[in-house]
Structures are given as C-alpha cells and as structure tokens.
N, C-alpha and C positions, 0 to 999 in steps of 0.2 A: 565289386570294386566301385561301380558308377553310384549305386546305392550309398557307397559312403563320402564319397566325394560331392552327392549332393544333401547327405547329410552337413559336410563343414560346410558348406558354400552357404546354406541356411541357416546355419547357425553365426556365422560369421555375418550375412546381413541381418539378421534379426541382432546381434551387436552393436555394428555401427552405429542401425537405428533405433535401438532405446539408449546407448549414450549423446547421441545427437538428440536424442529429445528431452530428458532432463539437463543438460547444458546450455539450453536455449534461452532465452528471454522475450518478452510480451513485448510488443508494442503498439499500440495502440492511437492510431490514425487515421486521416482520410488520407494520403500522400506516397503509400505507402513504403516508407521510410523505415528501416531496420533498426531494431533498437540500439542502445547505445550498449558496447561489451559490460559495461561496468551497473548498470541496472538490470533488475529484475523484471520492473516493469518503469517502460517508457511510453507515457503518455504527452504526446504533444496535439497542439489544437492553435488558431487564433482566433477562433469563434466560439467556442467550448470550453467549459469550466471542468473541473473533476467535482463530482457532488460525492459526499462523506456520508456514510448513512447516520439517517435522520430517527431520534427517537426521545422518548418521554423521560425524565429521571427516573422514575418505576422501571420502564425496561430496562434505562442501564442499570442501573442497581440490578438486574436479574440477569447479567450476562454470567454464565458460570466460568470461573475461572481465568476473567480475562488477563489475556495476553500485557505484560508490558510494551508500551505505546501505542497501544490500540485506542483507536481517535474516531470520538463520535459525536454529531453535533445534537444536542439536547434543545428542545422545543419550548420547553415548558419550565416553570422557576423561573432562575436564573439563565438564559438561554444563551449559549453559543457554544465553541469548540472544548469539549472536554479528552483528555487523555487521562489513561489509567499509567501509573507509575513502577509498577508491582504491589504496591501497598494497598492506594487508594485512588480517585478520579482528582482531576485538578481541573479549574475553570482555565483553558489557554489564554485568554483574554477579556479581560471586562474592562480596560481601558486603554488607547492608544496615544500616546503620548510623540511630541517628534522634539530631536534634540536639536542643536545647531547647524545640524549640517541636514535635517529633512530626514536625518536616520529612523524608521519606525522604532519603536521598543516597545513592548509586548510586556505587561505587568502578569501576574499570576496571582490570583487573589488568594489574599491573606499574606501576601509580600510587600 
C-alpha cells in the first residue's frame, strides 16, 4: 500500500513539473524580472541590444527549409535585415524614410 501511494505522489510531482515547465516563458535580464505572460521570450536591457545572427548571402541561401519570418541580418551584397516570407528572403529595409509626424516607414525593396 505505501509502495503505491509513493508511486501517485511521484507521478503527480513529476506532473506538476513538466507542465510547469513547458508553460513557462524566457526572460531574459540582468534585473531579474519575470517575463511578461503573453511572451515567449522577454528580453529587456537599457544598455544591451538583442543582436540577430549575422551571416553571408551564401549562408542564407543554404538555410534548409526556412521557417516563415525568420530574420537574419546579411553582411555582404546588399547588407542589412533580411526575413524569409515562406516563399523567398525580402531586404527589411534599404531605405528610412520619416513622414510628418517623425513616424519611421520601413520601405521593402522592390516596393
């Protein structure tokens, strides 16, 4: 009888804790601040930037399979923030433009 009684108890915490650990979210600080419910991952910093990995047009062109919206900043060519669309890579920005009010706007080449 005790044998099984610490069998449920065991099995009931080994429960709790792998649903509390896929339900969880990242955060990512020096502050230690809990992330926010609604992200997956919460990065905050005032001194620190989030850096995108960095690679050549070659490499990207040999990512197999990429993900839709997966964002990679390219070095070489035409250099700066690329995303894949599901189709193909799109340059995020080659030119900033600001309108009346200082709003940025973010052109996409070949638009």
């Amino acid at each position: 009888m005790q044998k099984r009684y610490l069998k449920i108890i065991s099995v009931s915490v080994a429960l709790v804790f792998t649903t509390k650990g896929f339900s969880q979210s990242v955060s990512i600080n020096n502050n230690g601040a809990i992330a926010d419910s609604t992200a997956m991952v919460d990065i905050s910093s005032t001194t620190k930037g989030l850096l995108i990995p960095r690679m050549t047009a070659q490499q990207k062109t040999y990512i197999a399979s990429p993900a839709s919206g997966l964002l990679v900043y390219q070095t070489d060519g035409d250099p700066g923030f690329y995303y894949y669309n599901g189709t193909s890579w799109f340059l995020l920005v080659t030119t900033v433009v600001t309108d009346k009010l200082n709003t940025l706007i973010y052109t996409t080449k070949g638009f």
